[in-house]
C-alpha positions as protocol buffer text, in pm:
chain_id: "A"
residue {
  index: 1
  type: UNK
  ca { x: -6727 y: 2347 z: 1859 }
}
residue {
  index: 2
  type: UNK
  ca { x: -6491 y: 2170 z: 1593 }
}
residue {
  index: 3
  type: UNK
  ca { x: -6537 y: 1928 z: 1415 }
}
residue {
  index: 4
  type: UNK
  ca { x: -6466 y: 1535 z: 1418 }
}
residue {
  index: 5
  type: UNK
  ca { x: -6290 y: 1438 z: 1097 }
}
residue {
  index: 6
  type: UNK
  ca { x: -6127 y: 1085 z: 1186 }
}
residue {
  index: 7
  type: UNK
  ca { x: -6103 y: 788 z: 1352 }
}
residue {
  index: 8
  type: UNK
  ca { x: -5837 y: 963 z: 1536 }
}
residue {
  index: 9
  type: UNK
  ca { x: -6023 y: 1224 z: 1667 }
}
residue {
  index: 10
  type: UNK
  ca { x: -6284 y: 1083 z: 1779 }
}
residue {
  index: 11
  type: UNK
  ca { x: -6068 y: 821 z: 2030 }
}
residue {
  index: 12
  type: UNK
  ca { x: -5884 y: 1106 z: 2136 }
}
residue {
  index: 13
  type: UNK
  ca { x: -6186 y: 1307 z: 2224 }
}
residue {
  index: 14
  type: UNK
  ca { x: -6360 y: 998 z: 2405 }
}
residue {
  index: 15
  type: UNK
  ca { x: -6078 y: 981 z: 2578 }
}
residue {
  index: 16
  type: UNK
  ca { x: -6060 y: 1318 z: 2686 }
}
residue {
  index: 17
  type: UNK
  ca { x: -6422 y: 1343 z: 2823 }
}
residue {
  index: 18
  type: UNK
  ca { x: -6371 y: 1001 z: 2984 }
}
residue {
  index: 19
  type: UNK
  ca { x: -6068 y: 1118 z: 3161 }
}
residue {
  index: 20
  type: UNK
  ca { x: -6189 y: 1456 z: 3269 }
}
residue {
  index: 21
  type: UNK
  ca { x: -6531 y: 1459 z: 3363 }
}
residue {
  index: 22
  type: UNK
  ca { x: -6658 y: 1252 z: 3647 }
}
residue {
  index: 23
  type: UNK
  ca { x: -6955 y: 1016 z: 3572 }
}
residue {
  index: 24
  type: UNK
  ca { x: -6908 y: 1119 z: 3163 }
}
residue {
  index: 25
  type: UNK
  ca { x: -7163 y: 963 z: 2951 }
}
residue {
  index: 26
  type: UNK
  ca { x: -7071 y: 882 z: 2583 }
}
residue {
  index: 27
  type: UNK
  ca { x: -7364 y: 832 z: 2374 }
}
residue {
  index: 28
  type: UNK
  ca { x: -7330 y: 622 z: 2055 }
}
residue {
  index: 29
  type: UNK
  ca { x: -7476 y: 694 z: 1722 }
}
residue {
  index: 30
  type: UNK
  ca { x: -7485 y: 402 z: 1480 }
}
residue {
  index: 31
  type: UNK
  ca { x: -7315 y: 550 z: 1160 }
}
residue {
  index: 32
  type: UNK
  ca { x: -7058 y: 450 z: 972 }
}
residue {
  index: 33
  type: UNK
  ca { x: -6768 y: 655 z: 1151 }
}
residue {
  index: 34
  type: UNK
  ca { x: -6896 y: 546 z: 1464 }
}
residue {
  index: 35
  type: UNK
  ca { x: -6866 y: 161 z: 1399 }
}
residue {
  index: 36
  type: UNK
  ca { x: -6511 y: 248 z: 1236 }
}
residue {
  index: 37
  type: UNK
  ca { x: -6416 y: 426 z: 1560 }
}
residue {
  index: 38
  type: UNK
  ca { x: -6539 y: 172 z: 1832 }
}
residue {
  index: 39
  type: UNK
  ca { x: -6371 y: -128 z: 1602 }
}
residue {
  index: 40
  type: UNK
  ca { x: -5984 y: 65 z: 1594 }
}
residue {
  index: 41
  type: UNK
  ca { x: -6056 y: 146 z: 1953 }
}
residue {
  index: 42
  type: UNK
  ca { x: -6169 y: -249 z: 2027 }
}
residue {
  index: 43
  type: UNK
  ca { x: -5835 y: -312 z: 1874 }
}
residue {
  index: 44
  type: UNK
  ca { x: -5651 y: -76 z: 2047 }
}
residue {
  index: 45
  type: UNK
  ca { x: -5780 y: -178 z: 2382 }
}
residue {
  index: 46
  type: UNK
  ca { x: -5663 y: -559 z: 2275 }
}
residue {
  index: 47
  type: UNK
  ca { x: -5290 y: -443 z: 2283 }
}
């Protein structure tokens, strides 16, 4: 398993199990690279 080491990443990887795997479940964790992640992708999803 690698590891997550941005922002980046982590989208891209939500992304990818959202896209590919029917009825995904992404669980949050309330950290600081979580909150930066869901606030780029709230941005991103603004566009």
């Amino acid at each position: 398993m690698n590891a997550i080491n941005s922002n980046e990443q982590m989208i891209q990887k939500i992304n990818e199990v959202l896209q590919t795997k029917k009825d995904a479940v992404v669980n949050i964790v309330n950290d600081k690279l979580t909150i930066s992640v869901f606030s780029l992708l709230e941005k991103i999803l603004r566009m």
